[in-house]
MIVO-163886 format. One record per residue (C-alpha): residue in three letters; x, y, z. Coordinates in Angstrom, 1 decimal, padded with zeros to 4 digits. Layout:
BEGIN
@resn: ALA east: X north: Y up: Z
...
REM end
This chain:
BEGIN
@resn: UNK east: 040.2 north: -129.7 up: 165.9
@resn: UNK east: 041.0 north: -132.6 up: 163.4
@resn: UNK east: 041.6 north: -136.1 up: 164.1
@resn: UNK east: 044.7 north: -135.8 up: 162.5
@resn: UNK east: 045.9 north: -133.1 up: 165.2
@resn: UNK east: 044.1 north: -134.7 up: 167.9
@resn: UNK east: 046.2 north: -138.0 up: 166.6
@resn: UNK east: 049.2 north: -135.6 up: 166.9
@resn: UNK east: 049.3 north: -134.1 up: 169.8
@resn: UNK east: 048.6 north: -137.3 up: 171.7
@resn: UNK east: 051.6 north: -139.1 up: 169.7
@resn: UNK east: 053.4 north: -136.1 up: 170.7
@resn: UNK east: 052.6 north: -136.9 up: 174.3
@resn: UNK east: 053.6 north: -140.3 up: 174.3
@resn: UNK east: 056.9 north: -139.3 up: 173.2
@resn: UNK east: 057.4 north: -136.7 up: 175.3
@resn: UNK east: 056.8 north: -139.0 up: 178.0
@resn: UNK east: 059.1 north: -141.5 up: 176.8
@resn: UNK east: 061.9 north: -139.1 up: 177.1
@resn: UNK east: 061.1 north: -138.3 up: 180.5
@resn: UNK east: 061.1 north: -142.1 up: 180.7
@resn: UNK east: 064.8 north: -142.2 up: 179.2
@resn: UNK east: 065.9 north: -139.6 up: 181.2
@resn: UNK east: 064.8 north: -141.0 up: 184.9
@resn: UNK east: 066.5 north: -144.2 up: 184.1
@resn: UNK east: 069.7 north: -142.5 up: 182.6
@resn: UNK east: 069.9 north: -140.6 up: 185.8
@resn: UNK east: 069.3 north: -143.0 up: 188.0
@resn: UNK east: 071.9 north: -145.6 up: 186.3
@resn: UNK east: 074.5 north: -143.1 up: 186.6
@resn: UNK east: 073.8 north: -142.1 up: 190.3
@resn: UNK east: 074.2 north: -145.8 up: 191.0
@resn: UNK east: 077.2 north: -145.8 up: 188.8
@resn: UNK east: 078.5 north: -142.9 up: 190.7
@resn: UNK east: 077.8 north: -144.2 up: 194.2
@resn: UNK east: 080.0 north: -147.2 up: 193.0
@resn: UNK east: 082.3 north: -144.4 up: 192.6
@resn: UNK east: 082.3 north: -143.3 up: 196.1
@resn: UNK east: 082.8 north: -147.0 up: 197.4
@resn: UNK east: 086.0 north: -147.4 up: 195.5
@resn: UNK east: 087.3 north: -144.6 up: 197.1
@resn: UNK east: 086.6 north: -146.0 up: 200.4
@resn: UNK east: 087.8 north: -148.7 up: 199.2
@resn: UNK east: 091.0 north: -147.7 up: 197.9
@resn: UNK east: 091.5 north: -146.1 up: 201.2
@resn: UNK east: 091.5 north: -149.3 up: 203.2
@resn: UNK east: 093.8 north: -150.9 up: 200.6
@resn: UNK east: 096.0 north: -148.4 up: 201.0
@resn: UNK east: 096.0 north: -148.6 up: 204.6
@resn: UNK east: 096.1 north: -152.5 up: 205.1
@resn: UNK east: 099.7 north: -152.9 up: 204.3
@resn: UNK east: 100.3 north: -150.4 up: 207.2
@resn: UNK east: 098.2 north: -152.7 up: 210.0
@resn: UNK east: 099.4 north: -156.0 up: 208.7
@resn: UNK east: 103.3 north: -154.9 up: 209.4
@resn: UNK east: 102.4 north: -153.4 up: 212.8
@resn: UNK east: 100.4 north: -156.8 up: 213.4
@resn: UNK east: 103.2 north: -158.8 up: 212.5
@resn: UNK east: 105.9 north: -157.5 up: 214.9
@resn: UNK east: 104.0 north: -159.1 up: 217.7
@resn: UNK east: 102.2 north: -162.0 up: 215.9
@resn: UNK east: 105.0 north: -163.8 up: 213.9
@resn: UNK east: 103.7 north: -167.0 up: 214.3
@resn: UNK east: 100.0 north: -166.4 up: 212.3
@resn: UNK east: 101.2 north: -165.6 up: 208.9
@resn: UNK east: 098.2 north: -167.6 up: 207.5
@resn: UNK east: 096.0 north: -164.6 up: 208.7
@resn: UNK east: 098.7 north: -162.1 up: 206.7
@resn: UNK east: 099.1 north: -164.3 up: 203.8
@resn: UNK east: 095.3 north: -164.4 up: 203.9
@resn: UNK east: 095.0 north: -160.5 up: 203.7
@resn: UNK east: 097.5 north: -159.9 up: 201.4
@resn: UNK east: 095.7 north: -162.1 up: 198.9
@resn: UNK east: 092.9 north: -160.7 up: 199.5
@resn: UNK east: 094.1 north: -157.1 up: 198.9
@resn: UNK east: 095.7 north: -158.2 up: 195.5
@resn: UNK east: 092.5 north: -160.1 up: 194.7
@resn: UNK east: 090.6 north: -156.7 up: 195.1
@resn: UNK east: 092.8 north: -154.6 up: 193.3
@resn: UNK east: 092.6 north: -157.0 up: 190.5
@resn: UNK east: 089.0 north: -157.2 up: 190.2
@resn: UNK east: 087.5 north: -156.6 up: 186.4
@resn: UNK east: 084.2 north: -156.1 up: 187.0
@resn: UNK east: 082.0 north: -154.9 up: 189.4
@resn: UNK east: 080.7 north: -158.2 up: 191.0
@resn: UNK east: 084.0 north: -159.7 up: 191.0
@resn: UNK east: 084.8 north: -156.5 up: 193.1
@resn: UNK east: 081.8 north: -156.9 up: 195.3
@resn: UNK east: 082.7 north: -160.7 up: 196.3
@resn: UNK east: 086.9 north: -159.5 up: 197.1
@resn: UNK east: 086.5 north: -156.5 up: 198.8
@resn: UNK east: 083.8 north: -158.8 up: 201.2
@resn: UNK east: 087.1 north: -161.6 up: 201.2
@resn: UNK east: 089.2 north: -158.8 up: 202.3
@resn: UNK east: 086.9 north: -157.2 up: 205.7
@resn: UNK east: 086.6 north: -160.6 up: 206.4
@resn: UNK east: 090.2 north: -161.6 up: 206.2
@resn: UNK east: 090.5 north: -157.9 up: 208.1
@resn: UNK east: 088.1 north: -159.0 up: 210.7
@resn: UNK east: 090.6 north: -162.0 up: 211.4
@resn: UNK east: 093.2 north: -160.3 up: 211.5
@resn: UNK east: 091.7 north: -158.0 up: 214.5
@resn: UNK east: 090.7 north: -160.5 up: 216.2
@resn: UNK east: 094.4 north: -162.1 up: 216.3
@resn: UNK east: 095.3 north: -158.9 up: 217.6
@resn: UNK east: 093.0 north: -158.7 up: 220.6
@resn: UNK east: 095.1 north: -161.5 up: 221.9
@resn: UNK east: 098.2 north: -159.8 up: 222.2
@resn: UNK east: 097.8 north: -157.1 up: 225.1
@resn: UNK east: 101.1 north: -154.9 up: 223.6
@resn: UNK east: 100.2 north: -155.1 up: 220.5
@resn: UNK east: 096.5 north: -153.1 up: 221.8
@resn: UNK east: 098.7 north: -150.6 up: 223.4
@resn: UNK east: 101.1 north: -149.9 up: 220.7
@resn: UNK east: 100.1 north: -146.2 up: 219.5
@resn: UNK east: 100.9 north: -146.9 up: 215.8
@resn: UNK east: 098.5 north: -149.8 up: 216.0
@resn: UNK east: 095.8 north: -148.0 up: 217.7
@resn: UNK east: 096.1 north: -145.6 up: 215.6
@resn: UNK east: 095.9 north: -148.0 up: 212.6
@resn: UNK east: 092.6 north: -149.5 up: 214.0
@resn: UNK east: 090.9 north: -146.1 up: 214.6
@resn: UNK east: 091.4 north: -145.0 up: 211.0
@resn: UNK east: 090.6 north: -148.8 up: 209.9
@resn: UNK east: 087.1 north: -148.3 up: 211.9
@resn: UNK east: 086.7 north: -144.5 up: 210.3
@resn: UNK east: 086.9 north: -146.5 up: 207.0
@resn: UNK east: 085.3 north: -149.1 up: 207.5
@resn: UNK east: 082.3 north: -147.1 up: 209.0
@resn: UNK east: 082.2 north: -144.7 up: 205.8
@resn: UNK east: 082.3 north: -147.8 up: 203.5
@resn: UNK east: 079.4 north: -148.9 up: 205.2
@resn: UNK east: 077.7 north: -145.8 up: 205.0
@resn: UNK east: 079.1 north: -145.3 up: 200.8
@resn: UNK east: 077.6 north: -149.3 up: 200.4
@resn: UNK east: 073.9 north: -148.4 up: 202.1
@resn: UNK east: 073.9 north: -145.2 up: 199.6
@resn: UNK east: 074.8 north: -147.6 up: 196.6
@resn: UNK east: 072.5 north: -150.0 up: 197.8
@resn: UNK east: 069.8 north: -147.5 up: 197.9
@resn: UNK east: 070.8 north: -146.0 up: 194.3
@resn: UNK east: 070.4 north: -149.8 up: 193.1
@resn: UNK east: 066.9 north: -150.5 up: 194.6
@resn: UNK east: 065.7 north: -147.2 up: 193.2
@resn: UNK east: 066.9 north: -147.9 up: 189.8
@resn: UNK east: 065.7 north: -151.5 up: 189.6
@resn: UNK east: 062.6 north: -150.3 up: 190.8
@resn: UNK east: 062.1 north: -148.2 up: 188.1
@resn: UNK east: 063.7 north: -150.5 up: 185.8
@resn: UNK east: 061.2 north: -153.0 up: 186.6
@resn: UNK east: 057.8 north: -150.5 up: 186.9
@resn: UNK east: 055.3 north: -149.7 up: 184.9
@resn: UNK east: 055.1 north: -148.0 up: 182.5
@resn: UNK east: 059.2 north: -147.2 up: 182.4
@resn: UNK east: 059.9 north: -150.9 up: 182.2
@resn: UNK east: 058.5 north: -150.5 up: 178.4
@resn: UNK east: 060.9 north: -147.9 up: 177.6
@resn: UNK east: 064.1 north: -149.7 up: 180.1
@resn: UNK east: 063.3 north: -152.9 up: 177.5
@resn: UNK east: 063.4 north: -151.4 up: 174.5
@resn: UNK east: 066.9 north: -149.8 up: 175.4
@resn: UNK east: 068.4 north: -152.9 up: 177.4
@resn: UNK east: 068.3 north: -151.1 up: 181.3
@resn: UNK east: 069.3 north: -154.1 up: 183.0
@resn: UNK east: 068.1 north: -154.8 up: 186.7
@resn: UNK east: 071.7 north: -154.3 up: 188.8
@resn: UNK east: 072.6 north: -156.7 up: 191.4
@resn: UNK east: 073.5 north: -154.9 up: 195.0
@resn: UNK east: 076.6 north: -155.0 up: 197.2
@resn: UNK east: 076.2 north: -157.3 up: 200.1
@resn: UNK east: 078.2 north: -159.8 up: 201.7
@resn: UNK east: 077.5 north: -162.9 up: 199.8
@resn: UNK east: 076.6 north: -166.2 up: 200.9
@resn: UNK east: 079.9 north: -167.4 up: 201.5
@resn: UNK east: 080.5 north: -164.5 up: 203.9
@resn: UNK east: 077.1 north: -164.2 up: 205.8
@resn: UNK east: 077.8 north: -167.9 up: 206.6
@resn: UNK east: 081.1 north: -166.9 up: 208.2
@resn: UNK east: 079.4 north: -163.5 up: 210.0
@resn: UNK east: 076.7 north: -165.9 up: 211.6
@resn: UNK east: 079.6 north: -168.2 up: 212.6
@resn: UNK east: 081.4 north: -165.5 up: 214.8
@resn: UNK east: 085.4 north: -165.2 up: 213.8
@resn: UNK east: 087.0 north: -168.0 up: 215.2
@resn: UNK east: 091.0 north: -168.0 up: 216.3
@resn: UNK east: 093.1 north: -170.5 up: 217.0
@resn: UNK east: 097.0 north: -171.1 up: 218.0
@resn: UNK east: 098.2 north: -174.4 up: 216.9
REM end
């Protein structure tokens, strides 16, 4: 063989491996991308549902409409979100603003035994459970694409083509502070 083919065939190579390259990181930004996806529809499905609980929680607790303003701001601010992060940081505002509102309603004994309402908080704990599971599977989707966005030799080809390192859905600062604090209630 020639150099010329020899040249070739190994220039071939490279290319052919920078496809595969291209390829892994496509894939792997849309299965993050699609795992996003799947959160929102969790998501949605505690929105949709949080209108319900705060009504059955305000027949016994009319005197803590801070806690209900609280959620419904929250909600609106979710719902509103543009971008990703900005959906990230509300949907955390909103469990914790849901987390308050449960714990107000520990403290009213007919309100626990009101069927609606229990109801309400077994489907809110079905949810909440499979947006925990949809967030570790995002979260998982995220590390593996950053971790090929960053490697070697990929992060050459996720360069050249602007593959960005993603950030991953947790609770934030704000809110970690507030989870290592313990939900507080008070009726003043």
């Amino acid at each position: 063989m020639s150099g010329t083919v020899i040249t070739l065939i190994v220039v071939g190579l490279v290319v052919f491996y920078g496809i595969i390259l291209y390829n892994r990181l496509v894939a792997l930004r849309l299965r993050r991308t699609n795992a996003f996806a799947d959160i929102d529809v969790q998501l949605k499905q505690r929105a949709d549902l949080v209108p319900n609980l705060v009504e059955t929680v305000k027949g016994y607790a009319t005197h803590e409409s801070s806690i209900f303003t609280a959620v419904t701001e929250a909600r609106a601010a979710a719902s509103k979100a543009s971008n990703p992060q900005e959906r990230i940081a509300a949907e955390n505002a909103l469990g914790m603003a849901l987390t308050n509102l449960m714990a107000v309603a520990e403290n009213y004994p007919d309100l626990k035994a009101n069927t609606n309402f229990l109801d309400l908080q077994r489907e809110l704990a079905d949810i909440e459970n499979k947006i925990a599971a949809s967030r570790r599977f995002f979260n998982n989707a995220t590390n593996e694409y950053n971790t090929s966005v960053q490697q070697f030799p990929s992060v050459i080809i996720a360069r050249f083509f602007k593959f960005n390192e993603e950030t991953f859905f947790d609770v934030g600062t704000e809110q970690r502070a507030q989870l290592e604090q313990g939900v507080k209630v008070s009726f003043n």
